[in-house]
C-alpha positions as CSV (number, residue, x, y, z in Angstrom):
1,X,87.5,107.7,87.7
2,X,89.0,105.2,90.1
3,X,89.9,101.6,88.7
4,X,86.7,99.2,89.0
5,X,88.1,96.5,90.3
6,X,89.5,95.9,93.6
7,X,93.2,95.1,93.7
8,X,94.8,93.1,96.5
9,X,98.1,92.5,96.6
10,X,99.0,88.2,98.6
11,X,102.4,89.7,100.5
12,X,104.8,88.4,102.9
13,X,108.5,88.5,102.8
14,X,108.8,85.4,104.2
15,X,109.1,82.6,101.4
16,X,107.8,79.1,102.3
17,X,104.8,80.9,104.5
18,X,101.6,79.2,101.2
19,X,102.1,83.0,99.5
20,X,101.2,81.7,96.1
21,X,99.0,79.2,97.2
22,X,97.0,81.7,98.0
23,X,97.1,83.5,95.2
24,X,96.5,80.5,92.8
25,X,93.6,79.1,95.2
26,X,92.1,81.9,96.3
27,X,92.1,83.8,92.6
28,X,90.4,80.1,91.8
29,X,88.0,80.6,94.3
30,X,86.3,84.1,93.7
31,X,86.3,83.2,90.1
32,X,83.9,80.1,91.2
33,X,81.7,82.1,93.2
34,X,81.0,83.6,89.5
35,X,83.4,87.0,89.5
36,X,86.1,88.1,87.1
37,X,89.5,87.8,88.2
38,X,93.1,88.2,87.2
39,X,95.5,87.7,88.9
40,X,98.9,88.7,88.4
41,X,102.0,87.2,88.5
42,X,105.0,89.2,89.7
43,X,107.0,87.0,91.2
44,X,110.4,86.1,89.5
45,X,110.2,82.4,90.6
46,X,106.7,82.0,88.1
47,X,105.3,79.9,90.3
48,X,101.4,81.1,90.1
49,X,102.1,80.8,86.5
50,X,103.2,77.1,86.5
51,X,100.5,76.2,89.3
52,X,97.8,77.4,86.3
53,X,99.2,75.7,83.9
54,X,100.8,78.3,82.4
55,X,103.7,76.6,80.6
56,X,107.2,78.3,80.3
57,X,107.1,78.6,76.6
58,X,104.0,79.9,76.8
59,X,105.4,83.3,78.7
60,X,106.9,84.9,75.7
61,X,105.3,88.2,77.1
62,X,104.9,88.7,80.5
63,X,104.5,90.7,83.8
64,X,107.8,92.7,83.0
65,X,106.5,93.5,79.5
66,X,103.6,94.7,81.3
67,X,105.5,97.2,83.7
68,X,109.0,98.2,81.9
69,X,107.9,97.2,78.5
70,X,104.5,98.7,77.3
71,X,103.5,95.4,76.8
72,X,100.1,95.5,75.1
73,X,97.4,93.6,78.0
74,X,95.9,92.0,75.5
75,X,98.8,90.1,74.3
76,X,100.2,89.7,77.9
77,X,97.0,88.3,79.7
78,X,96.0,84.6,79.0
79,X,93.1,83.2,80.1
80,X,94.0,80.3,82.3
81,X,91.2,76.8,82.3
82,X,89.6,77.7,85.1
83,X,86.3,79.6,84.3
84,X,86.6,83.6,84.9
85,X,90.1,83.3,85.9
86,X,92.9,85.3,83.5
87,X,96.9,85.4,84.5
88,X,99.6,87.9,83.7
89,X,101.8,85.5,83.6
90,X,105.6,85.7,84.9
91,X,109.4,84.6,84.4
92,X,112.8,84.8,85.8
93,X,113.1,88.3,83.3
94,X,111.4,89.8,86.7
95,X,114.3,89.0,88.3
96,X,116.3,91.7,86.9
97,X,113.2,94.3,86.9
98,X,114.3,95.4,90.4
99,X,117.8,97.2,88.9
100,X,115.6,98.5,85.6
101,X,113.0,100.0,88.0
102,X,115.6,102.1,89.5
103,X,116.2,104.2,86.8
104,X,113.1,104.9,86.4
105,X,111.2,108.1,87.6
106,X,107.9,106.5,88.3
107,X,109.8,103.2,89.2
108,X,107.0,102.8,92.3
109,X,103.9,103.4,90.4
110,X,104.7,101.4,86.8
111,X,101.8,98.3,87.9
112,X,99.5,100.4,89.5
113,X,99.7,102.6,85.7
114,X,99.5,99.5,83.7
115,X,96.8,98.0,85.6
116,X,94.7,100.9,84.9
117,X,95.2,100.7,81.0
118,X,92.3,101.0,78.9
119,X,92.3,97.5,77.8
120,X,92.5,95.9,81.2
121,X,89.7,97.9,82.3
122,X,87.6,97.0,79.2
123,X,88.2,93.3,79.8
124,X,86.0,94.0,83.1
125,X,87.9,92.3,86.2
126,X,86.2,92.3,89.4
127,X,89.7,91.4,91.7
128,X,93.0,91.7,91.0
129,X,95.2,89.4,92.9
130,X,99.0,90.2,93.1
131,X,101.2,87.3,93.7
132,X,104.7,89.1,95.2
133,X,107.9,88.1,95.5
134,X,109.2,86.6,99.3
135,X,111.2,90.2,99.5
136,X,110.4,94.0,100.5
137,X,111.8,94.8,97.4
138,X,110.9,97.6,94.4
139,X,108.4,94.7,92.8
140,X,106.5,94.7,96.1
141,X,106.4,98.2,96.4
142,X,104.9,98.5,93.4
143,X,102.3,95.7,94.4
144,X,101.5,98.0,97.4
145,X,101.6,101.4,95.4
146,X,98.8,99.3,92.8
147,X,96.6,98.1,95.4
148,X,93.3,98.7,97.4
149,X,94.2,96.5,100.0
150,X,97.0,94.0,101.5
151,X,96.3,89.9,101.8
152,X,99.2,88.3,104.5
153,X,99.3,85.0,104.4
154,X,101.3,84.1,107.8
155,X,102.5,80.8,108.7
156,X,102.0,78.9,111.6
157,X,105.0,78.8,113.0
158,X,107.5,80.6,115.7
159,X,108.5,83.6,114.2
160,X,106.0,84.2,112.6
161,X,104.7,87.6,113.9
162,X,107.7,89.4,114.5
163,X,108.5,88.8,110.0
164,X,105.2,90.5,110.1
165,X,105.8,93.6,111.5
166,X,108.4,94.8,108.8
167,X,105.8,94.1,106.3
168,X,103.2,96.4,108.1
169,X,105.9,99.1,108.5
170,X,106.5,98.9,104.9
171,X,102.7,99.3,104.3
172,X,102.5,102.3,106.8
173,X,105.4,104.0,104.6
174,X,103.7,103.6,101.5
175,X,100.5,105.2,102.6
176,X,102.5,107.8,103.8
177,X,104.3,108.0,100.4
178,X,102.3,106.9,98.2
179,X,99.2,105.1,98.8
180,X,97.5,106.6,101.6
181,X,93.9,104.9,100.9
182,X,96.1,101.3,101.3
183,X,94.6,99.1,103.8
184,X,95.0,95.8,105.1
185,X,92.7,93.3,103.8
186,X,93.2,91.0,106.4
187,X,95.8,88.5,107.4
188,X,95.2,85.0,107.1
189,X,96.8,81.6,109.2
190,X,98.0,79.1,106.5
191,X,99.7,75.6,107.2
192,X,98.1,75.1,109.7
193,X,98.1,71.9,111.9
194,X,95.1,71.9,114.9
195,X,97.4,68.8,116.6
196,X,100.2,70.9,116.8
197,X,100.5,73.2,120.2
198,X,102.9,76.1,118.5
199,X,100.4,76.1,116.0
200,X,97.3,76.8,118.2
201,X,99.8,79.5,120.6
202,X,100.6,81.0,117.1
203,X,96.7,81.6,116.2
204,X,96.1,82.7,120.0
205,X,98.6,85.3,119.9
206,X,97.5,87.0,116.1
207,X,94.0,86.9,117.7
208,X,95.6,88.9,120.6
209,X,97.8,90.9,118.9
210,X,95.9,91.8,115.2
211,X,91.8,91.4,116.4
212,X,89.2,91.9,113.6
213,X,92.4,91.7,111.1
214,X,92.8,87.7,111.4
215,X,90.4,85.9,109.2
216,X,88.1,83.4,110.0
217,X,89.0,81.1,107.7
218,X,92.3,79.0,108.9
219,X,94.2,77.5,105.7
220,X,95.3,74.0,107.0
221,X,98.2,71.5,106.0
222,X,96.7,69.8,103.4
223,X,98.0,66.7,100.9
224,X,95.9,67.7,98.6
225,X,97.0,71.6,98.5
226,X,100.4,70.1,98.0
227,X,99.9,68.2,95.5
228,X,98.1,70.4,93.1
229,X,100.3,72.6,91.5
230,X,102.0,69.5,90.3
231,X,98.8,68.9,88.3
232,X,98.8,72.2,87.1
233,X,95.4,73.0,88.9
234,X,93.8,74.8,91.4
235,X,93.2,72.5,94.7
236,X,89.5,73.8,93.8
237,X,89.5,71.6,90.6
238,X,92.3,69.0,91.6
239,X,90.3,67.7,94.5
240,X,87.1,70.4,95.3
241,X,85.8,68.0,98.7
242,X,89.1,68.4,100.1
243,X,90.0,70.3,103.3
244,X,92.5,72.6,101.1
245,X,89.7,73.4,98.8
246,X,87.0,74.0,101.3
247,X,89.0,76.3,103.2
248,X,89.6,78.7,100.2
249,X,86.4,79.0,99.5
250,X,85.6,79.5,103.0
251,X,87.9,82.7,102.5
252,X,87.2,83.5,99.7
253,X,83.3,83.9,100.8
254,X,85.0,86.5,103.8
255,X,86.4,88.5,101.1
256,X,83.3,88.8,99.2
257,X,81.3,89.6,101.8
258,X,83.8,92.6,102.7
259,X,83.9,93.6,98.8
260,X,79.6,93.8,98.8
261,X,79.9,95.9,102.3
């Protein structure tokens, strides 16, 4: 019986490009519009975890426990304050899961077991969101391995599309290994700034290039999407009239109207 919810995995190996402010605000989002989510943290940097208020001695089990350890979910799962929203929360012990994974026979399919445990599956998620680490490394491989379907944040900026293109060769190798039912969810713009003439070239030539696969929904710069991590919140809850805020759940209505079709 496949796993009920839908799992999407928020990659880039790019840092800096509003990865896991997608993750936080987007995971905030859906749960909003009244579904189940969890998202999970596997980034060694813990940054989801801190942005949900998630404090650091608060992670005495986390994401690792949940892959290397045989971590029970329910002790490892927390729910977070935002209504419908639960974390697996993470730590800098994820930084040393890449070597431990390589010893390990089923070192690329470890998340997409443990997300399939009985007890996550009783506690009746609709999404899975996977934060990754800014790296092609075994943690994102097992993000990919675990998911339905890949989220790209990409950064408004020169560059941009040609750090993209590793990414979607990494994706086409796991679905040849792997994963092959592993699509792209879509990729979305983020940092965006309309006054800005790289910016607008930037969106003109992932329209060009990508089609149908470029959201919508463009994430812009935003004070306010800066500034709420720092409050431990969700821009949703920090400041919900704000562009940030409005834009996420602008995307996050995109992805729930491709999850109902």
């Amino acid at each position: 019986m496949p796993f009920p919810a839908h799992v999407i995995a928020v990659a880039n190996q790019k840092g800096g490009v509003g990865k896991t402010t997608t993750a936080i605000n987007l995971s905030a989002a859906l749960a909003e519009r009244g579904l189940r989510i969890l998202l999970v943290d596997l980034d060694p940097q813990g940054n989801a975890s801190t942005g949900l208020g998630v404090a650091t001695n608060d992670r005495k089990l986390t994401t690792y426990d949940l892959i290397l350890s045989d971590g029970a979910p329910n002790a490892i799962i927390q729910r977070t304050s935002v209504n419908n929203l639960w974390i697996s929360p993470a730590n800098s012990d994820l930084a040393s899961a890449d070597i431990d994974l390589v010893a390990n026979e089923k070192r690329s399919f470890l998340l997409h077991d443990a997300l399939r445990h009985p007890d996550i599956e009783a506690m009746g998620f609709d999404v899975v969101l996977i934060d990754c680490p800014p790296s092609l490394s075994l943690l994102t491989v097992n993000a990919l391995v675990a998911a339905n379907s890949v989220l790209v944040p990409l950064q408004a900026e020169f560059f941009a599309l040609e750090g993209l293109s590793q990414l979607l060769l990494t994706v086409r190798d796991v679905r040849r290994s792997a994963n092959p039912d592993l699509r792209i969810e879509g990729v979305v713009l983020t940092m965006y700034d309309g006054r800005n003439n790289l910016a607008q070239q930037v969106e003109t030539d992932a329209r060009e290039n990508l089609g149908d696969m470029v959201f919508r929904t463009i994430i812009p710069r935003n004070v306010r999407l800066s500034e709420a991590p720092s409050y431990a919140k969700p821009v949703t809850e920090y400041d919900p009239t704000s562009r940030g805020a409005e834009a996420y759940r602008s995307l996050a209505g995109e992805i729930a109207a491709k999850l109902r079709s």
